[in-house]
Short mmCIF file of the C-alpha atoms (twelve columns), coordinates in Angstrom:
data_MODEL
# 
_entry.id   MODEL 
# 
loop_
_atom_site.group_PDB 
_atom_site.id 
_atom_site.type_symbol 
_atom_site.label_atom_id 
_atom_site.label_alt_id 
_atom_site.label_comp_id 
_atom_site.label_asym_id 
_atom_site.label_seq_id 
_atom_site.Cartn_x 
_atom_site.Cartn_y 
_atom_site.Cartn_z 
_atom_site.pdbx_PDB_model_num 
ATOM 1   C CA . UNK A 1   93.403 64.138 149.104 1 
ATOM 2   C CA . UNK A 2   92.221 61.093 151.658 1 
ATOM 3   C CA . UNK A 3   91.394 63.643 154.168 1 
ATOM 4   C CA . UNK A 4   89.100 65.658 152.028 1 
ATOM 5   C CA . UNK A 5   87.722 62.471 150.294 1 
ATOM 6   C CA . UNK A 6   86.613 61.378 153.927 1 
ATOM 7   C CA . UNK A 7   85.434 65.008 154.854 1 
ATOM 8   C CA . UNK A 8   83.595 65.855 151.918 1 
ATOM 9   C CA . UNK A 9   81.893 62.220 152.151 1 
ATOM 10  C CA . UNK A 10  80.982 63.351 155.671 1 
ATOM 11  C CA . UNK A 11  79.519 66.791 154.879 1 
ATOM 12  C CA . UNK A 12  77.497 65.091 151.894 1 
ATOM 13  C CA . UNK A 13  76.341 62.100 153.690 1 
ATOM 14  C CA . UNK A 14  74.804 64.506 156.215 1 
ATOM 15  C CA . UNK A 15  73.131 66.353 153.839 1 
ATOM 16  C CA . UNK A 16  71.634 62.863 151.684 1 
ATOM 17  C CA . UNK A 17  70.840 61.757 155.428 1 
ATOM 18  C CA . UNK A 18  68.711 64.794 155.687 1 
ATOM 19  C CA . UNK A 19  66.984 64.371 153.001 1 
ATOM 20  C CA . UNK A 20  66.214 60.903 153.982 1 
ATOM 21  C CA . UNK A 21  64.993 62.283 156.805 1 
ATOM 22  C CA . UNK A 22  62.673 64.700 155.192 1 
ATOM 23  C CA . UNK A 23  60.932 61.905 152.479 1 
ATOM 24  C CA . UNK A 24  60.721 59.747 155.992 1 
ATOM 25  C CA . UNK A 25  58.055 61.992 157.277 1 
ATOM 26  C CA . UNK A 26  55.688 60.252 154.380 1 
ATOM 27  C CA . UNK A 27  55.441 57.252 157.056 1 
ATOM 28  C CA . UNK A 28  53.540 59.600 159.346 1 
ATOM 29  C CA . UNK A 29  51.877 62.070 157.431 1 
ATOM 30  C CA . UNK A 30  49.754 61.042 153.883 1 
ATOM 31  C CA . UNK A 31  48.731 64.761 152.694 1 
ATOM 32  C CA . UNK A 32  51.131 67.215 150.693 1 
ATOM 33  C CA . UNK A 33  52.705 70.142 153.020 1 
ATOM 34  C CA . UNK A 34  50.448 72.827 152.819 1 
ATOM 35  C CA . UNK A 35  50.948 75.364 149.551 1 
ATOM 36  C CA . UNK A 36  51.435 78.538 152.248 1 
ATOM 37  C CA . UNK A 37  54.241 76.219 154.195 1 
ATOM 38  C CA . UNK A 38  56.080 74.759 151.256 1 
ATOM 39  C CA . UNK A 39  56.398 78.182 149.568 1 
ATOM 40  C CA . UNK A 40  58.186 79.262 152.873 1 
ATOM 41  C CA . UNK A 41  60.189 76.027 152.847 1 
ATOM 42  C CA . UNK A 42  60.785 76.962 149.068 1 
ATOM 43  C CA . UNK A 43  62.616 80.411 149.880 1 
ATOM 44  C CA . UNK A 44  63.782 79.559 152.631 1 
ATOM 45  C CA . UNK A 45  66.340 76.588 150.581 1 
ATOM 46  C CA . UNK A 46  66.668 79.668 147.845 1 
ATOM 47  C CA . UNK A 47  68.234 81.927 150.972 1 
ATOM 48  C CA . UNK A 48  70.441 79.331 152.182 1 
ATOM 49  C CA . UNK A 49  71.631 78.788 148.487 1 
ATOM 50  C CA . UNK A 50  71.858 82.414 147.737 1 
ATOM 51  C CA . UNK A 51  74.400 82.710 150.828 1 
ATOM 52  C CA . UNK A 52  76.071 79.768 150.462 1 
ATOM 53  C CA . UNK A 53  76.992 80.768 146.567 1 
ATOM 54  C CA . UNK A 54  78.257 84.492 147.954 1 
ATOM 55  C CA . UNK A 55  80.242 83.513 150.931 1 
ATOM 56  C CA . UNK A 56  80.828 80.043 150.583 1 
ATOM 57  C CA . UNK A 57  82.209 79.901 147.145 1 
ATOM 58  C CA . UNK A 58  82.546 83.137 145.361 1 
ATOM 59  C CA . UNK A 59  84.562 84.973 147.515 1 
ATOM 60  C CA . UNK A 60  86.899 82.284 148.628 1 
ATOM 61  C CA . UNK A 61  87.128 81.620 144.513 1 
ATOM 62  C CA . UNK A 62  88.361 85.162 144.258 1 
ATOM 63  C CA . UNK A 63  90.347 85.090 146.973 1 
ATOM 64  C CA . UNK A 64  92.077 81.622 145.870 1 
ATOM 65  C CA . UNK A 65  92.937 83.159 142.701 1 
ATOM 66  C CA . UNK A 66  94.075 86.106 144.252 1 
ATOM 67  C CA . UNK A 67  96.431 83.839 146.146 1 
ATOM 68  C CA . UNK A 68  98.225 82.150 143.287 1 
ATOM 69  C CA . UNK A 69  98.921 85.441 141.841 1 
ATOM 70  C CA . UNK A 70  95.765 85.100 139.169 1 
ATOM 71  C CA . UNK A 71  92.696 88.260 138.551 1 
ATOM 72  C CA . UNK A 72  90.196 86.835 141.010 1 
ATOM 73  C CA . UNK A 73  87.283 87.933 139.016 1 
ATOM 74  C CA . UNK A 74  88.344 85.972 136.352 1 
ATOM 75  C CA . UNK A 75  87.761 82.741 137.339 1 
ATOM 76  C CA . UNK A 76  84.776 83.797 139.293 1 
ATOM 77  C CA . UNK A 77  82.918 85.246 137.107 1 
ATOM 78  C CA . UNK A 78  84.194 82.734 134.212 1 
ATOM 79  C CA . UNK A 79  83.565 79.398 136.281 1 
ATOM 80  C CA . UNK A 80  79.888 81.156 137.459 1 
ATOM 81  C CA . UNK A 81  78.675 81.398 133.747 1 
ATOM 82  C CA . UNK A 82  79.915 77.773 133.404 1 
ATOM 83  C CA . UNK A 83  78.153 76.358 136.272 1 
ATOM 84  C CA . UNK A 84  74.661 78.701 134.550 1 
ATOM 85  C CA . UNK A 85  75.237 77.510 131.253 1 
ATOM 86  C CA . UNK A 86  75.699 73.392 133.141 1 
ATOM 87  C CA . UNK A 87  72.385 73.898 134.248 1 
ATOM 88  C CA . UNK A 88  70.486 75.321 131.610 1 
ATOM 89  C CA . UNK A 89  71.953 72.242 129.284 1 
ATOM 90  C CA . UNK A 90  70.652 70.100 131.922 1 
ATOM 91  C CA . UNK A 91  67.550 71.867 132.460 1 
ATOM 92  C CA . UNK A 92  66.448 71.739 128.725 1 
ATOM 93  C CA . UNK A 93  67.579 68.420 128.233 1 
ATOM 94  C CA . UNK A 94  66.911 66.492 131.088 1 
ATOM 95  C CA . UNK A 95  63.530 65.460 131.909 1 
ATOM 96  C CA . UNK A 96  62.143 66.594 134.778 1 
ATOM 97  C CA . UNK A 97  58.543 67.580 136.399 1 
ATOM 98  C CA . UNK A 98  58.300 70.426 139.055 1 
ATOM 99  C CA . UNK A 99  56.104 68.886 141.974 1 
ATOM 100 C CA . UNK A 100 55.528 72.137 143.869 1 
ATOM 101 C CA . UNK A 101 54.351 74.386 141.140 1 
ATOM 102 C CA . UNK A 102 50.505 74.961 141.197 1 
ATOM 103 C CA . UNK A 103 50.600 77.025 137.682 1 
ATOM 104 C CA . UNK A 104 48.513 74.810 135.203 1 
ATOM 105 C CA . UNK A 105 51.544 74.597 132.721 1 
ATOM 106 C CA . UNK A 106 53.513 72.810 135.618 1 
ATOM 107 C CA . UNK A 107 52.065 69.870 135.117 1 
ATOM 108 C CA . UNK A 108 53.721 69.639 131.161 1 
ATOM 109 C CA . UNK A 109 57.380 67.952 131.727 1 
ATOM 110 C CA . UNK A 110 60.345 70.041 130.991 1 
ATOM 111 C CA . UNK A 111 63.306 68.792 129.010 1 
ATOM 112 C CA . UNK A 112 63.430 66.621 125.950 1 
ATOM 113 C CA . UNK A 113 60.512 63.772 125.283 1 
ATOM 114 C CA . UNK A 114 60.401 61.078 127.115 1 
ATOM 115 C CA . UNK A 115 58.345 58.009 128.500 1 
ATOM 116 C CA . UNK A 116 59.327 57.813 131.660 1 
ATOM 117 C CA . UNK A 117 56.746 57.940 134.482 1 
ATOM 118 C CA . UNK A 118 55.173 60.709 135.557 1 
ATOM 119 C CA . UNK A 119 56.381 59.992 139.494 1 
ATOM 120 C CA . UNK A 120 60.265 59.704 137.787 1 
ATOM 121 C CA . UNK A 121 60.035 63.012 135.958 1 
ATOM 122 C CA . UNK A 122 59.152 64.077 139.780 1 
ATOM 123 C CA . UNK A 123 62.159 62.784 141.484 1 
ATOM 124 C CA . UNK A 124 64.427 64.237 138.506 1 
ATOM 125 C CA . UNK A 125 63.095 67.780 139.042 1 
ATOM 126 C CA . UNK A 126 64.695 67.549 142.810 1 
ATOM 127 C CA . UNK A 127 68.033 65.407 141.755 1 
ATOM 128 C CA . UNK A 128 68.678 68.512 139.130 1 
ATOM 129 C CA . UNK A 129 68.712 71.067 142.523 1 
ATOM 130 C CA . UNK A 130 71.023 68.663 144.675 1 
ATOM 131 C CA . UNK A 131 73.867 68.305 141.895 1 
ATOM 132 C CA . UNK A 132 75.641 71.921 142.603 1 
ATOM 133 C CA . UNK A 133 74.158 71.496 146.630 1 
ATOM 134 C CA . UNK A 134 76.701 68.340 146.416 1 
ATOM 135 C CA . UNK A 135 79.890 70.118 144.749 1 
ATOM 136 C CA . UNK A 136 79.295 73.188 146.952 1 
ATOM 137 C CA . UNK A 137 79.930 70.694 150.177 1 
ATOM 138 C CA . UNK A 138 82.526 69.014 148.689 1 
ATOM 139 C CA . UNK A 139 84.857 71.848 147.222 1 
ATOM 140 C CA . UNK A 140 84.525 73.838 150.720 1 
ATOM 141 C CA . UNK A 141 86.132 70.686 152.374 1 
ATOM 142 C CA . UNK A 142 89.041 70.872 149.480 1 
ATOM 143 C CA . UNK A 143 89.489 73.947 149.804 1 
ATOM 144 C CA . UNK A 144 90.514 73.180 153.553 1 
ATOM 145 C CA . UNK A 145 92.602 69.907 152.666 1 
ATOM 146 C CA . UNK A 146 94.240 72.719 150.135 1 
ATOM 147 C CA . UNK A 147 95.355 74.899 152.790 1 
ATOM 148 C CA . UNK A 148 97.018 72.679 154.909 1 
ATOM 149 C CA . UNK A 149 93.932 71.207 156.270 1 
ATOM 150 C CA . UNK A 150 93.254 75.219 157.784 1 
ATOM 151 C CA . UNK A 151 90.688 74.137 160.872 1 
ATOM 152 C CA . UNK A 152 88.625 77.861 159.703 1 
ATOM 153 C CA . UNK A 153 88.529 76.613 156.764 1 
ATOM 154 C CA . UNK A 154 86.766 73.246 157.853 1 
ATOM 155 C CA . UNK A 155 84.327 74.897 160.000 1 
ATOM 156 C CA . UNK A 156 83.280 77.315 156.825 1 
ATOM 157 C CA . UNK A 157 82.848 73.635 155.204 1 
ATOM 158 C CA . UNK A 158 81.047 72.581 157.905 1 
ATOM 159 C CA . UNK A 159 78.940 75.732 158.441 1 
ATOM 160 C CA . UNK A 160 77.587 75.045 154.352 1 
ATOM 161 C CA . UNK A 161 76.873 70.985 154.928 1 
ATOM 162 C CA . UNK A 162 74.970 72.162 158.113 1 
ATOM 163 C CA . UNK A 163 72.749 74.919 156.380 1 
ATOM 164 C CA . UNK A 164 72.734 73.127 152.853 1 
ATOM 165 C CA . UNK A 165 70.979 69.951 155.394 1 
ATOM 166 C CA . UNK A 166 68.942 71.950 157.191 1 
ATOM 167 C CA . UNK A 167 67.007 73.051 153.728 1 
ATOM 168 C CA . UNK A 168 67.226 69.648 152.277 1 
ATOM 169 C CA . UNK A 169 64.724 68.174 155.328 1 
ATOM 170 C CA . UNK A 170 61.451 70.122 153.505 1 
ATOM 171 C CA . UNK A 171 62.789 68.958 150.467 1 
ATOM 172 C CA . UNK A 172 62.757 65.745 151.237 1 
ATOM 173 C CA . UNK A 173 58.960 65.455 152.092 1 
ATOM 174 C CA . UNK A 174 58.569 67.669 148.902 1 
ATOM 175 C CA . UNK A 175 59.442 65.269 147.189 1 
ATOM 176 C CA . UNK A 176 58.011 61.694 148.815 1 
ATOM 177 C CA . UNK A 177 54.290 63.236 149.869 1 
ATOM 178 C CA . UNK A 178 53.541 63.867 146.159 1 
ATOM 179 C CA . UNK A 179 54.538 60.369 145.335 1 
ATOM 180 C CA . UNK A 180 52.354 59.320 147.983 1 
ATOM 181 C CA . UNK A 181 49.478 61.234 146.419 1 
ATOM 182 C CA . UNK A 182 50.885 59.558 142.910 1 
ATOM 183 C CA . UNK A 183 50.058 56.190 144.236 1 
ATOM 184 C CA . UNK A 184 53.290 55.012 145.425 1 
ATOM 185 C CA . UNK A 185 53.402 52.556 148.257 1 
ATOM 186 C CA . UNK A 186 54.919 54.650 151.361 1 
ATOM 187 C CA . UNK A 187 58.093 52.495 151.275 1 
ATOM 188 C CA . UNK A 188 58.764 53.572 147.265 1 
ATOM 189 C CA . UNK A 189 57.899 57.007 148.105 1 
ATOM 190 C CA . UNK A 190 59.635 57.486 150.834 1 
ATOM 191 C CA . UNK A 191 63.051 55.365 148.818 1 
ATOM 192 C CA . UNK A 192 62.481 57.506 145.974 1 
ATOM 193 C CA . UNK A 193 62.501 60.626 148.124 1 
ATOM 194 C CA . UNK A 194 65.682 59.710 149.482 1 
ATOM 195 C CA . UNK A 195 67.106 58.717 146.388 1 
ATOM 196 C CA . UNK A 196 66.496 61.922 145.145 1 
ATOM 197 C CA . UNK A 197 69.354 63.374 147.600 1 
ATOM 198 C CA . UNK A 198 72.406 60.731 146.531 1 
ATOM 199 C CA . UNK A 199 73.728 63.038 144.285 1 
ATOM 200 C CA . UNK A 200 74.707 65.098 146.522 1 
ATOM 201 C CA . UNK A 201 77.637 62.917 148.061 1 
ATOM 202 C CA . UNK A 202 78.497 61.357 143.763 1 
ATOM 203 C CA . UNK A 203 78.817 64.770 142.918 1 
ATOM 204 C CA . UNK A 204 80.263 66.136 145.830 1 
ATOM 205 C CA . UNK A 205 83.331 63.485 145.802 1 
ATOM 206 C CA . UNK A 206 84.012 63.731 142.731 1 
ATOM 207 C CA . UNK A 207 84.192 67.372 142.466 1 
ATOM 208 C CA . UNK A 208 87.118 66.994 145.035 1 
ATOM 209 C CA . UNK A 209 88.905 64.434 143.285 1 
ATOM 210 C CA . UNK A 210 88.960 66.838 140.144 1 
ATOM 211 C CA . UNK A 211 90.012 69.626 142.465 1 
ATOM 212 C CA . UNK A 212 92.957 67.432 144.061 1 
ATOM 213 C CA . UNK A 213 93.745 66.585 140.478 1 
ATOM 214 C CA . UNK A 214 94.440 69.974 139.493 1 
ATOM 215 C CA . UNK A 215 94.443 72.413 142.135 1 
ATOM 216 C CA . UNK A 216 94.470 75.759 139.789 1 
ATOM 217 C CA . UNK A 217 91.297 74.675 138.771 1 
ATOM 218 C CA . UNK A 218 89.820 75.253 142.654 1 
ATOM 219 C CA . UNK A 219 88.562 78.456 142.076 1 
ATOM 220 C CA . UNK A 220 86.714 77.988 138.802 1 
ATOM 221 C CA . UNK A 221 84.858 74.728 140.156 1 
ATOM 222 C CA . UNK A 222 84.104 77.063 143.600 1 
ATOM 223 C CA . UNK A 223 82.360 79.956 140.993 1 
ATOM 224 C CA . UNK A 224 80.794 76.793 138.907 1 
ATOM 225 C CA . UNK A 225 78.906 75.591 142.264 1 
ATOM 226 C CA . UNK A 226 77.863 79.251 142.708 1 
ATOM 227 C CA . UNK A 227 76.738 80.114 139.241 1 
ATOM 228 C CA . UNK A 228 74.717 76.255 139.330 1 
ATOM 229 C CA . UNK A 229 73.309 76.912 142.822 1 
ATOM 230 C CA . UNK A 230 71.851 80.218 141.658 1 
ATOM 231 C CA . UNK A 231 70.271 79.558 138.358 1 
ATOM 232 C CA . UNK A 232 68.392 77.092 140.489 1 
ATOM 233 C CA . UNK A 233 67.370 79.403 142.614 1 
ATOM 234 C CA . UNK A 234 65.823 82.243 139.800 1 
ATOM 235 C CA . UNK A 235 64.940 79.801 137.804 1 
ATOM 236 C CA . UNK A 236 63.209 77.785 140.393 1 
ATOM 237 C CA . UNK A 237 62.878 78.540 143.519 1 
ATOM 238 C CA . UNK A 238 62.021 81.936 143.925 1 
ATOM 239 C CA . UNK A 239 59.380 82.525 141.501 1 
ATOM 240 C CA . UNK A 240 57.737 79.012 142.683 1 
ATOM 241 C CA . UNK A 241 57.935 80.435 146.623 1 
ATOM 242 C CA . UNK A 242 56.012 83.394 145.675 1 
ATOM 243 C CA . UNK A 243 53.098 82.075 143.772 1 
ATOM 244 C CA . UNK A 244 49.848 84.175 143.817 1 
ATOM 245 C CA . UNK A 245 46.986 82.373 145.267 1 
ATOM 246 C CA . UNK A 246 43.899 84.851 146.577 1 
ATOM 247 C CA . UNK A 247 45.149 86.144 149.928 1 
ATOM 248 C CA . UNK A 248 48.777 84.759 149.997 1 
ATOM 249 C CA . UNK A 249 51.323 86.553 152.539 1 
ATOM 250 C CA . UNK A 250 54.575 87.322 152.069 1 
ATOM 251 C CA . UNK A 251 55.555 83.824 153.422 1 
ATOM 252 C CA . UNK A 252 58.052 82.831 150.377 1 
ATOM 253 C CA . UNK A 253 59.558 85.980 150.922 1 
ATOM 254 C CA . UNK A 254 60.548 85.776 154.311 1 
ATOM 255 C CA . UNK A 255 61.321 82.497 153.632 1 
ATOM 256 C CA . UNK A 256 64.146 83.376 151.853 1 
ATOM 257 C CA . UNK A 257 65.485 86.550 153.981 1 
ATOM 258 C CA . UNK A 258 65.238 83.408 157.033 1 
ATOM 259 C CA . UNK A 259 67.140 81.060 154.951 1 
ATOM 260 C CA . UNK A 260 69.943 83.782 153.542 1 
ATOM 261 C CA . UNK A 261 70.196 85.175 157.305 1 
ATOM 262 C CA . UNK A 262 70.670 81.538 158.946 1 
ATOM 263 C CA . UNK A 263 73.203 80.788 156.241 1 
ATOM 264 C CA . UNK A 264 75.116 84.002 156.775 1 
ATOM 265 C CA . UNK A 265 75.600 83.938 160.434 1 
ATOM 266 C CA . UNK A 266 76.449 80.153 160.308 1 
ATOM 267 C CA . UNK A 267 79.501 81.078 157.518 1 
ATOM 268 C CA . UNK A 268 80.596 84.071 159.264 1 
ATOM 269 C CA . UNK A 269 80.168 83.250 162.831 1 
ATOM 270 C CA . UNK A 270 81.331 79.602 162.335 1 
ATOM 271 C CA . UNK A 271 83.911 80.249 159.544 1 
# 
């Protein structure tokens, strides 16, 4: 279990340091990404996630159950409509305000009542999309340590940190420009921002430690990432990357055929 501890703190702190470096891009810039960029930035992270959840942790849940002699769609499919329903509790209950939706209803907080600050309820709506972003890097590096610390296996792991940080740089400055434009001071914005990410390496460790505790339950936590990562993504992302706005392109869309098609060729070609 030490090896995968120190792996899957790896993968994750890669992915929190990207997102660091995303909210540090408030120290040079002062204006929100443009709406036409950050829907592309949007679909582009719902591509990568969309990938990730297919080849990164629903078939290697099937074929892990497979393995110990189990139904491989069981698990999948039952650890997937866990990982949904883990969201949607935390979803209605948690409160949280979108900061790239430009519908005039996005600017009423979601989940319970609460008096928290408007520029908290901001950094809560990103922390809610890292939590299965951090198990999904952490169980692919388990999964290795599993195996007999299988070096494919790693590189797979590897291949998801990689595109999980490559989307997590636009969400960083998603995140610490509209605290700028709150009224933050750069250096809270730009903390807060990166705060946002640290999930990602809490959740991520102690997903393995769960999975080293009880290795049957490998492939149900691997669906549970997948089924989290993707209610994100329709609930979310996708509909937010392809809002309306007089002569909008297509540019959430291709966003997200970029972001699946990077993801895929990193998992296969790397894995």
């Amino acid at each position: 279990m030490g090896t995968s501890l120190l792996w899957a703190a790896g993968g994750t702190g890669f992915t929190f340091l990207m997102t660091t470096l995303g909210a540090s891009v408030v120290f040079f810039f002062r204006k929100e990404v443009n709406a036409s960029v950050q829907r592309i930035f949007l679909g582009f992270a719902a591509g990568v996630m969309i990938a990730a959840s297919v080849w990164s942790l629903l078939i290697p849940a099937i074929e892990e159950a497979s393995l110990n002699g189990g139904i491989g769609w069981i698990p999948a499919a039952g650890g997937f409509l866990l990982g949904v329903f883990f969201l949607i509790a935390l979803d209605t209950y948690l409160p949280h305000l979108h900061p790239d939706c430009s519908n005039p209803g996005c600017n009423k907080a979601e989940g319970v009542s609460s008096s928290w600050k408007r520029t908290t309820l901001l950094v809560m709506a990103v922390t809610l999309h890292n939590i299965p972003e951090g198990m999904a890097v952490g169980l692919s590096f388990a999964l290795a340590a599993q195996h007999g610390n299988d070096p494919a296996l790693y590189t797979a792991a590897m291949a998801l940190a990689i595109g999980i940080g490559i989307q997590n740089f636009p969400e960083g400055a998603a995140i610490s420009l509209p605290l700028r434009q709150e009224g933050l001071s750069t250096g809270k914005a730009f903390f807060r921002g990166s705060m946002s990410g640290i999930v990602e390496p809490v959740f991520g460790i102690l997903t393995v430690l769960v999975a080293g505790a009880i290795e049957p339950l490998m492939p149900w936590l691997l669906s549970f990432a997948a089924g989290a990562m993707l209610y994100v993504v329709v609930e979310e992302l996708i509909p937010e990357a392809n809002l309306r706005h007089d002569h909008e392109t297509h540019g959430g869309t291709f966003g997200v055929m970029a972001g699946f098609l990077i993801m895929m060729i990193l998992d296969v070609a790397l894995g």
